[in-house]
VOBA-1610 file (N, C-alpha, C; in pm, whole numbers, padded with zeros to 5 digits, always signed):
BEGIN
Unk+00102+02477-01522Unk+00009+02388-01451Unk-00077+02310-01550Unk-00092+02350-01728Unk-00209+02278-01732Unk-00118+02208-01841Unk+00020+02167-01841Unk+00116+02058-01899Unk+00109+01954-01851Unk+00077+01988-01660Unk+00063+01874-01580Unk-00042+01799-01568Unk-00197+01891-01585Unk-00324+01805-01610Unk-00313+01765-01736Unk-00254+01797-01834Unk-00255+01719-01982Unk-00222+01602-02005Unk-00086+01594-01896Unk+00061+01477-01893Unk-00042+01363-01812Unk-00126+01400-01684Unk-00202+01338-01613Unk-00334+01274-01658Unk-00422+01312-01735Unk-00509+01311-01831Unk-00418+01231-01982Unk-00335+01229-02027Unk-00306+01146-02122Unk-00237+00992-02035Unk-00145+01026-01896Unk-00151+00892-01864Unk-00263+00792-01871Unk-00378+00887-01798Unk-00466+00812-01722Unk-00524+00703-01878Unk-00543+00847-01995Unk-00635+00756-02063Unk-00481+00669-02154Unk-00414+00652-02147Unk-00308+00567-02234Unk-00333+00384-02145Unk-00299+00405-01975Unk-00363+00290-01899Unk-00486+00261-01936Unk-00615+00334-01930Unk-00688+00282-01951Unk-00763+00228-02059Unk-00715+00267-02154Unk-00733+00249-02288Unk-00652+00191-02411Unk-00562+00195-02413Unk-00388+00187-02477Unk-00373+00049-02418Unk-00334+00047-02283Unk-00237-00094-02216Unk-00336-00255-02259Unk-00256-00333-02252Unk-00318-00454-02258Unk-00271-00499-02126Unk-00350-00549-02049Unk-00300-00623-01901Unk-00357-00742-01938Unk-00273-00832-01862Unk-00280-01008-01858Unk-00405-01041-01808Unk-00432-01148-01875Unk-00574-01175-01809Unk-00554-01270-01693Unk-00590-01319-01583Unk-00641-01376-01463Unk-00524-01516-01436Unk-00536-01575-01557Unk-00450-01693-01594Unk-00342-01682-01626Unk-00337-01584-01714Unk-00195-01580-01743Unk-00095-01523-01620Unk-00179-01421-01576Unk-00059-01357-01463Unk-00009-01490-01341Unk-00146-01585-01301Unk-00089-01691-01249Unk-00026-01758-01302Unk-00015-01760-01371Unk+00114-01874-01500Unk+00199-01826-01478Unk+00216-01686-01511Unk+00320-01619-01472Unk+00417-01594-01340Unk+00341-01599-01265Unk+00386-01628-01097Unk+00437-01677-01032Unk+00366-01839-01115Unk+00439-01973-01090Unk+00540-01982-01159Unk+00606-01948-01261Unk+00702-01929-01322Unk+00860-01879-01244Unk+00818-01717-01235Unk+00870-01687-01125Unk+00884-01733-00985Unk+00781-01738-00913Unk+00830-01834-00791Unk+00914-01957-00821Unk+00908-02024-00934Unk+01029-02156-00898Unk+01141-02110-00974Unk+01151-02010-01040Unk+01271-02019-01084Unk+01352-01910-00951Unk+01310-01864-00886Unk+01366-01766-00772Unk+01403-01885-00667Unk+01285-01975-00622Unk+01342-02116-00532Unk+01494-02187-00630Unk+01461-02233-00744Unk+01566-02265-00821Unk+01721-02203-00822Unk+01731-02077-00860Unk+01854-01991-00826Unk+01845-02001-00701Unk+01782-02001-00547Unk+01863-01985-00431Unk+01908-02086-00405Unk+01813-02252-00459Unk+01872-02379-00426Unk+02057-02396-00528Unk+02047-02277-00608Unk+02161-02291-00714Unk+02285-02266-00618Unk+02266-02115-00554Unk+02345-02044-00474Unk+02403-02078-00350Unk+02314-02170-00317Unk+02284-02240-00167Unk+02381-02383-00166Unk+02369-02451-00272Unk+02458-02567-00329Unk+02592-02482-00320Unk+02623-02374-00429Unk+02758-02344-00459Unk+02792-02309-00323Unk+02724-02220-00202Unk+02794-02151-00089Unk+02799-02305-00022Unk+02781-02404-00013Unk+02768-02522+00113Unk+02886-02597+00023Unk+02907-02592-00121Unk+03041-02674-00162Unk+03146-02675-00202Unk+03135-02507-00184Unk+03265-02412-00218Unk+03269-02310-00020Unk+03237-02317+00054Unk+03229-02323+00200Unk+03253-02168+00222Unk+03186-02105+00147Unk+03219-01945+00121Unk+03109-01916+00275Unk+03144-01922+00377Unk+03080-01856+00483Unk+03111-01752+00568Unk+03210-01722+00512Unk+03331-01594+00576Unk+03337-01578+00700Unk+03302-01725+00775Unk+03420-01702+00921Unk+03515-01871+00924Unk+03671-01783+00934Unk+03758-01889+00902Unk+03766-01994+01025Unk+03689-01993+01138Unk+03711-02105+01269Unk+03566-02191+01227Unk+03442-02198+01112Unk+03358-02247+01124Unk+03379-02422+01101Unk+03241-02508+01099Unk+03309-02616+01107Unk+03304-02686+00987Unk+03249-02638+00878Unk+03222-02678+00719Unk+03303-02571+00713Unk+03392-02562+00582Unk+03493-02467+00475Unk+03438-02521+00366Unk+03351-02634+00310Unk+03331-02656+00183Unk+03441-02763+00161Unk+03410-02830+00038Unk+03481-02964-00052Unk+03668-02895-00070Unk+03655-02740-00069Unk+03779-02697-00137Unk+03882-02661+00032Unk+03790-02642+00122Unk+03871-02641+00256Unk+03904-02747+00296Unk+03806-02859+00276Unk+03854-03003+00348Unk+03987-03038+00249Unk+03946-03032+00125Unk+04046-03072+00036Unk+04219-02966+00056Unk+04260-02868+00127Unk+04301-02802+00200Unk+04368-02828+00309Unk+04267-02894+00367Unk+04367-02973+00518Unk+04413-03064+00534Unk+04368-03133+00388Unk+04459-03267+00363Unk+04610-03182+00365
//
């Protein structure tokens, strides 16, 4: 039991003392970062599934550039 208050007692003071956390600005910098590059990859994914027509039901009414090109 007292490995566990030791292990608990050295986390606590390693966070509170040890860590460097981002200051105020940066983590919003950071955020915004992330948020557009996550919009970015789905607008990426979203392009490839609408022009490669990957919607996996074969009666729909888009198949993508490679289905139309297909029924020629």
């Amino acid at each position: 039991m007292s490995k566990i208050k030791e292990y608990i007692g050295e986390t606590v003071t390693e966070m509170v003392h040890r860590v460097t956390w981002p200051t105020w600005k940066e983590l919003q910098s950071n955020t915004i970062i992330v948020v557009f590059a996550s919009v970015l990859i789905s607008l990426i994914i979203f392009l490839m599934d609408f022009v490669f027509g990957i919607t996996g039901e074969s009666g729909s009414f888009w198949n993508g550039v490679l289905g139309f090109i297909y029924k020629l």
